[in-house]
N, C-alpha and C positions, 0 to 999 in steps of 0.2 A: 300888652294886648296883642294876641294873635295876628299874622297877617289877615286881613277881611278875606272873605270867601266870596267871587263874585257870580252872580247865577249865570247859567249857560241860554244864550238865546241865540237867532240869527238873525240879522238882520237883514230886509230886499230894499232893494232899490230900485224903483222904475219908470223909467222915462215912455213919453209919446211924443212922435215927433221931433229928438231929441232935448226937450226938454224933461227935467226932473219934476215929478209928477207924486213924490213918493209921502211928502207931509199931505198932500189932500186925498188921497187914496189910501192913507194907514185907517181913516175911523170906519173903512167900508172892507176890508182888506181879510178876506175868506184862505186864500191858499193861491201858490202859484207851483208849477210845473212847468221844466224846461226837462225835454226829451234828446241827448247828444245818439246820434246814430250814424256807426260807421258803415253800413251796409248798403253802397247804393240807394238810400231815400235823404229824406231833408231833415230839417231840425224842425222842435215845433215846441211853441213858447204858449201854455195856459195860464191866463189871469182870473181868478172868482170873486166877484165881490157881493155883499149884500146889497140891498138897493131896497129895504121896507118904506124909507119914506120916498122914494121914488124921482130920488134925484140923478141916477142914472141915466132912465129910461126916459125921461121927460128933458133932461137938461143935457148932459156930459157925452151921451152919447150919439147926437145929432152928426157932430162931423165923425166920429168913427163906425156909424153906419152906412155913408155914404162913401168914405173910402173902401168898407167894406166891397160894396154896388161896384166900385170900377177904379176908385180914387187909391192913390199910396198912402197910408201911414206907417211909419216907421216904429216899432216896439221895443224894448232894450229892459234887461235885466242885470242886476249885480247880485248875487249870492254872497253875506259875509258871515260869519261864525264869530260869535262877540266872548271872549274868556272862555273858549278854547279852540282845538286844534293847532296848526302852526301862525296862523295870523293870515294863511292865505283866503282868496278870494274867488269866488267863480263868476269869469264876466259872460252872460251866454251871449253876446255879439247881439246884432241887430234882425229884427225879423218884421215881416209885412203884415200889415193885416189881414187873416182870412176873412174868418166870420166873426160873428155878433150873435149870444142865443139867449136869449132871457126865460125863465120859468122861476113856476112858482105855485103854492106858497112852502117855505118860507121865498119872498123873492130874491133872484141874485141873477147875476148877469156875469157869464160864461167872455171872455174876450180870449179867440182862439188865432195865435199870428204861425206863421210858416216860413221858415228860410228859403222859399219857394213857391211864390203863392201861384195857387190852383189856374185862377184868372191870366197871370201871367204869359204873355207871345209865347215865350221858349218851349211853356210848358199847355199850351193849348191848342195852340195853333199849327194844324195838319199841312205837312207841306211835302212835295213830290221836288226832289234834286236828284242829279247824279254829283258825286263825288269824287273827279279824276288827277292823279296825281298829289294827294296829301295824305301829310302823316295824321294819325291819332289828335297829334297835340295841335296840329293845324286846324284839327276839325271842330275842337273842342273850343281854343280860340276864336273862329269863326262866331260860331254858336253863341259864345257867352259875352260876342262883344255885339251880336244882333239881339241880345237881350237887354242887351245896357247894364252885366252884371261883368263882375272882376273875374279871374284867370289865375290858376296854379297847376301845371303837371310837374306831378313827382314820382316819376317813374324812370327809369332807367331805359329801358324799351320803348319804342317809339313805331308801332306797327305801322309801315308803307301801303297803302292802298293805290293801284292802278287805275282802278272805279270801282268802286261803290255806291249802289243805289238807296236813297230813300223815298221811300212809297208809302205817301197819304199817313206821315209820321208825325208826329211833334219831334222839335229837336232835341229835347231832354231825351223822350221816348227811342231815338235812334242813335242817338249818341249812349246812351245807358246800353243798348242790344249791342252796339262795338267793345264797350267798354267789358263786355261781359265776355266775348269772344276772346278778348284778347288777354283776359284773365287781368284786370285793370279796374280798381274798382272808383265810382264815382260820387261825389257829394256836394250837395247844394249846403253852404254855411256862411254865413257873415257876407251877406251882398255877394260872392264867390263861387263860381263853379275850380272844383277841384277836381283831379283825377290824382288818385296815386297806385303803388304797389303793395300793399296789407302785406307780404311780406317783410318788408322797410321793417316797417310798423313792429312785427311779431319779433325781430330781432334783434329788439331795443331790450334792457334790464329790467327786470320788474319791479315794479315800483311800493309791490306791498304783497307781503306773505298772509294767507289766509290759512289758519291751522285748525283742522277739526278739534271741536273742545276747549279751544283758546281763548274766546270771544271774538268782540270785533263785530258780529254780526245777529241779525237777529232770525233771518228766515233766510231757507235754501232749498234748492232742487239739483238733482242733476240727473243726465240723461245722456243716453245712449241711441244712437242715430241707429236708424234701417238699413239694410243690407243695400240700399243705393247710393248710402255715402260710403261707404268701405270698400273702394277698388284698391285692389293691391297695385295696377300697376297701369298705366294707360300707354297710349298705342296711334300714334298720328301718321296716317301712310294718303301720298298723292302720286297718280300715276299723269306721269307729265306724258298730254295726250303728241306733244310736238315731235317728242324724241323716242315716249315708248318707256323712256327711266319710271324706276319706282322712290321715289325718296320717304324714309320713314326714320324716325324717331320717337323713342320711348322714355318713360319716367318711370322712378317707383315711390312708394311710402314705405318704407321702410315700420313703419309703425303696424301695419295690414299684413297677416297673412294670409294665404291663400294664392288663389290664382286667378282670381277674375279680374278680367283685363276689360278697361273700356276702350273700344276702335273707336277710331275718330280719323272721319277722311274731310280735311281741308286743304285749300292749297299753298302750298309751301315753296320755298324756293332754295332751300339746302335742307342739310342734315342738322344743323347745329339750327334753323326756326321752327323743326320738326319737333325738336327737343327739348327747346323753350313751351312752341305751344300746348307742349305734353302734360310739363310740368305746370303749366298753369289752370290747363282742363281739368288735370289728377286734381290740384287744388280747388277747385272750384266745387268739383262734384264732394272732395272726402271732407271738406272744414266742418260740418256737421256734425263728425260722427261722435265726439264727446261734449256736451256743451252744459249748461249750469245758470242756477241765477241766484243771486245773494240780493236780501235785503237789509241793510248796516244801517247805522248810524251815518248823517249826515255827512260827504266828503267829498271835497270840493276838488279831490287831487283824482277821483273817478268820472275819469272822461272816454269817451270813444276811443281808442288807437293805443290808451296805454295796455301794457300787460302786467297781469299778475302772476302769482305762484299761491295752488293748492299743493296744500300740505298734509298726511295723514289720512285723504278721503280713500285709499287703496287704489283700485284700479283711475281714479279719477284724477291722482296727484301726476304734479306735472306744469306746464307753462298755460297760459289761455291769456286772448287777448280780447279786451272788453269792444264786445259789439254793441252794444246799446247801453247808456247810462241814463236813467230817469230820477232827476232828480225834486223831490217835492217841499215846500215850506208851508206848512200852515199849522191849525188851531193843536194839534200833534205833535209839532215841532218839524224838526227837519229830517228827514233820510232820505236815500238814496239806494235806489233796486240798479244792479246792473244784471246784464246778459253777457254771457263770453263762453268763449268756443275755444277746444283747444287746439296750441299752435303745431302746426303738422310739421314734421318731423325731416323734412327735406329742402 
């Protein structure tokens, strides 16, 4: 007798409050969605279930409406793929409760958590500082320990600020506009404020070839940015009012021809931060100009910050690193849409 053939399914796993939650939620159990984003936002965990006879709404959801209202609950996913794939596993980390939405008919009840919830000090609460003598990563530390959440800079760079004001800000809110200045991108995941450098990121190996024609995948787009992500070359000039000096530093893309240059007057303090924050505006503004979105088969190893490799699409082939992974399980089975941009060329 043949070796048996065993069926392909996935398995979720999901806890509340960390407990495991997952045998009393399978006979109600509609679909779940875990959103990985590396672009400056948060992560975001959906849970659907049915509720006809009304045990949701009347019983199960008392305390997770109420943490809703102001209280923490804690939410957590496991992602497994059962006879096939490699045997890996996607853990999407833990997330807060946001909302609670019920509709109907048929009925079901929406349970929507956030790696950053809305309610949340960091992230609601408007506050007027100056900011004199700290770095970036000081500032960020600051911030994510007057939230009561964990800490990561992983960036090389470490921009010095002498004062900087924030004005009537939330701290996520004013820390994301530095983060952005300084070409440093930010994200809220697993209890943790992060900062890192998307370059790090883009010049890691790619983890998986996509060949037009190959398989692998079921739907695609791709696309072609506006003439406001395609600077050829940028251009950071400060006229130090003390001395009268001009200090300027420039970057190019190699990728972009042409000649349109973006000016960018901030203040600098050599030639070689002139040159860094050149390179980091050029990248900010051109990361658009090729981007794509693939929807495959369920894969647990498409996550935010890796990169791939197109293959075959002509003008499109080349490196991209995945901006947004959405990954969904339900009555369909499993897939996964990712978003990526490709990597620039400097």
């Amino acid at each position: 007798m043949g070796e048996q053939v065993l069926a392909r399914r996935t398995e979720v796993t999901v806890s509340f409050g960390g407990v495991d939650i997952t045998r009393d939620i399978k006979p109600y159990f509609l679909d779940l969605t875990y959103t990985d984003d590396a672009d400056d936002t948060v992560d975001d965990l959906k849970l659907t279930v049915q509720d006809r006879d009304g045990v949701w709404v009347e019983q199960w959801l008392e305390e997770a409406v109420e943490a809703a209202a102001g209280n923490k609950l804690s939410i957590g996913a496991v992602i497994a793929p059962k006879h096939w794939g490699n045997g890996d596993t996607l853990d999407t980390g833990t997330f807060e409760l946001d909302s609670v939405d019920v509709s109907g008919p048929p009925a079901t009840v929406t349970i929507n958590a956030t790696s950053l919830a809305f309610s949340s000090d960091i992230r609601q609460t408007k506050k007027s500082k100056a900011w004199e003598s700290y770095n970036l990563s000081g500032i960020g530390r600051e911030m994510a320990a007057g939230g009561g959440m964990g800490y990561m800079y992983l960036a090389d760079q470490d921009p010095y600020y002498d004062r900087v004001e924030q004005t009537k800000q939330s701290d996520i809110e004013f820390l994301k506009k530095l983060c952005q200045n300084a070409g440093i991108s930010i994200k809220a995941t697993d209890g943790k404020i992060v900062l890192f450098d998307q370059a790090d990121y883009e010049a890691k190996p790619p983890v998986r070839i996509i060949e037009k024609g190959k398989g692998g995948y079921d739907k695609y787009k791709l696309a072609s940015g506006s003439a406001d992500t395609k600077y050829a070359m940028c251009r950071v000039r400060y006229m130090n009012p003390a001395t009268g000096t001009c200090i300027e530093g420039t970057a190019e893309d190699p990728d972009v021809s042409g000649e349109q240059c973006l000016e960018i007057t901030a203040k600098v303090n050599s030639i070689g931060q002139a040159q860094a924050l050149a390179q980091k505006t050029l990248r900010l503004h051109n990361k658009l100009a090729l981007t794509g979105t693939f929807t495959m088969p369920g894969d647990v190893g498409m996550v935010a910050g890796v990169t791939i490799l197109l293959k075959g699409w002509g003008g499109w082939d080349g490196k991209y690193i995945v901006q947004r992974a959405t990954h969904t399980v339900g009555s369909s089975g499993y897939t996964t849409q990712i978003k990526i941009r490709k990597v620039l060329g400097y």
